[in-house]
N, C-alpha and C positions, 0 to 999 in steps of 0.2 A: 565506549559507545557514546553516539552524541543523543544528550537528552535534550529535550523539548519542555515546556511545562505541560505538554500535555500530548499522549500520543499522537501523531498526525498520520491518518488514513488514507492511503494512494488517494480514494476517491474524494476524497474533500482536496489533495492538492489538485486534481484531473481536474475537478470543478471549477474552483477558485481560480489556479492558473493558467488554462489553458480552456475549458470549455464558455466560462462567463467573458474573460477578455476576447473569446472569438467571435460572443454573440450564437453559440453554437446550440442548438438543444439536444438534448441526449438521440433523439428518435434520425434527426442529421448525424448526427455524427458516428453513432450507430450505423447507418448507411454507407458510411463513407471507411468504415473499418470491416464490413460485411460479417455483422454481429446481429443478433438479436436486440430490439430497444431494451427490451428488459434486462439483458444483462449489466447496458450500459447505465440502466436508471438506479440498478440495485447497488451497481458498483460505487457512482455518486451519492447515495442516498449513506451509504456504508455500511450496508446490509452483507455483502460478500466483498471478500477479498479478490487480488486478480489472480489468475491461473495464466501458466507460461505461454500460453495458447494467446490470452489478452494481451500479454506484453511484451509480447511479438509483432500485432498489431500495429501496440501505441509506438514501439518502438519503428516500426517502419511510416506511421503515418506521419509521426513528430523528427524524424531524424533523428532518433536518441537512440542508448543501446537499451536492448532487453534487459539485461543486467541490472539498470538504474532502476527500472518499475521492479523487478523481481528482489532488488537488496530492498529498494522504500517498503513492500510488500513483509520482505522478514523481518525489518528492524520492526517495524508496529507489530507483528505478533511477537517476537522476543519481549518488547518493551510493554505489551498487554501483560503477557506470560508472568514475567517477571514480577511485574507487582501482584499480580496474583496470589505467587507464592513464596513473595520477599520473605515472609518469618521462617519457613521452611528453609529457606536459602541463607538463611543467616547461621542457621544449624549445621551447617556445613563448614566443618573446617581443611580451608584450602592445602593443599598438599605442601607445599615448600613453608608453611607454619606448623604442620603436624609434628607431634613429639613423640 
């Protein structure tokens, strides 16, 4: 799995790469994916994560696949998840090492 030094949130890449380089504010662009502003503000803010519903959307508005928002979407909760309960996870011994 590729690590980051630090999880990266669909809505911090949405922002950074695509809503600031467009000049875009969330309440526009919101409009333009026929969403709610709030969902697109909380999204940025990184208060919620997206739902297949949103990246379907992004995926049709950006020409990308649903897939790319929906994997960016799991790898940051895996990669939340995970550290969470790395010691736990350490306690686990993998199957092709068990004796």
């Amino acid at each position: 799995m590729l690590k980051f030094a630090r999880p990266i949130h669909p809505g911090e890449f949405l922002r950074e790469e695509y809503l600031v380089p467009l000049g875009m504010s969330a309440g526009v662009f919101a409009k333009k994916l026929n969403l709610p502003r709030t969902r697109i503000e909380r999204i940025i803010k990184e208060e919620v994560g997206l739902t297949p519903d949103t990246a379907l959307r992004l995926a049709r508005f950006f020409n990308t696949m649903p897939e790319f928002w929906m994997n960016f979407q799991k790898a940051y909760e895996l990669e939340i998840e995970a550290s969470k309960i790395a010691s736990e996870l350490e306690k686990i011994v993998p199957l092709d090492t068990a004796a």
